[in-house]
N, C-alpha and C positions, 0 to 999 in steps of 0.2 A: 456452535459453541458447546451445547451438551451433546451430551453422547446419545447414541441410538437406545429406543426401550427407556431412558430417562422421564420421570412425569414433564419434565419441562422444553423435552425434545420440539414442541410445538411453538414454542416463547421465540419468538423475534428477535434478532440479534440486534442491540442500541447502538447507535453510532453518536458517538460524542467528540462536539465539534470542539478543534484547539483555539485559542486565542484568535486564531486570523480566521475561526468559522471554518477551517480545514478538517476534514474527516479521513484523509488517507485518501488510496487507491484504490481500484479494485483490480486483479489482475484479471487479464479476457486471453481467450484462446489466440495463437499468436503475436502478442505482445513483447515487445522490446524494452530493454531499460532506455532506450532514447526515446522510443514512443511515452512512454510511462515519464518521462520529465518534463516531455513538454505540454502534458496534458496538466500536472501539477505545477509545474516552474515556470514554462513558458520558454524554456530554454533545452534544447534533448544534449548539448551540451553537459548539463551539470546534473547527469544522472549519477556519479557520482556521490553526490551530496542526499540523493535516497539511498547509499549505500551504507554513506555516514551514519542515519535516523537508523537503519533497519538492520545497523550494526552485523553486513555481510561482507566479505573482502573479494569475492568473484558477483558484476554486474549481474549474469546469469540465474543467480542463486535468486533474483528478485523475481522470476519471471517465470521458476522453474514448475510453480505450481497453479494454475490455471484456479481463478476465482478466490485468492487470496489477497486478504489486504492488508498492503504495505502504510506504512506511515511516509507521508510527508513533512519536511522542514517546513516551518513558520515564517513566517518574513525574518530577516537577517541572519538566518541561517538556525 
């Protein structure tokens, strides 16, 4: 989250959970937006709907950078 040479460059990055205790994704080296829904969804069907949250129009663009965390939907969408 900070930048390099920052005093705070050492501070831990918070993850804070949403309503359903959800904290996102995290993207890993070869990952798929269908892998990446059904780890969050339970569905790799409705990778879409992380497309929705992370407000991108190509699947691809979720996945495209390796240890980046996307947001997931909360129960009903």
């Amino acid at each position: 989250m900070f930048f390099r040479g920052s005093r705070y460059e050492h501070v831990p990055d918070a993850e804070i959970a949403g309503p359903a205790g959800r904290t996102g994704e995290k993207v890993q080296d070869g990952d798929r937006p269908d892998l990446i829904a059904f780890r969050a969804l339970g569905d790799p069907e409705q990778f879409w709907r992380l497309c929705d949250v992370n407000r991108v129009m190509a699947p691809a663009e979720l996945t495209a950078v390796g240890g980046k965390r996307i947001l997931s939907p909360g129960p009903g969408g």
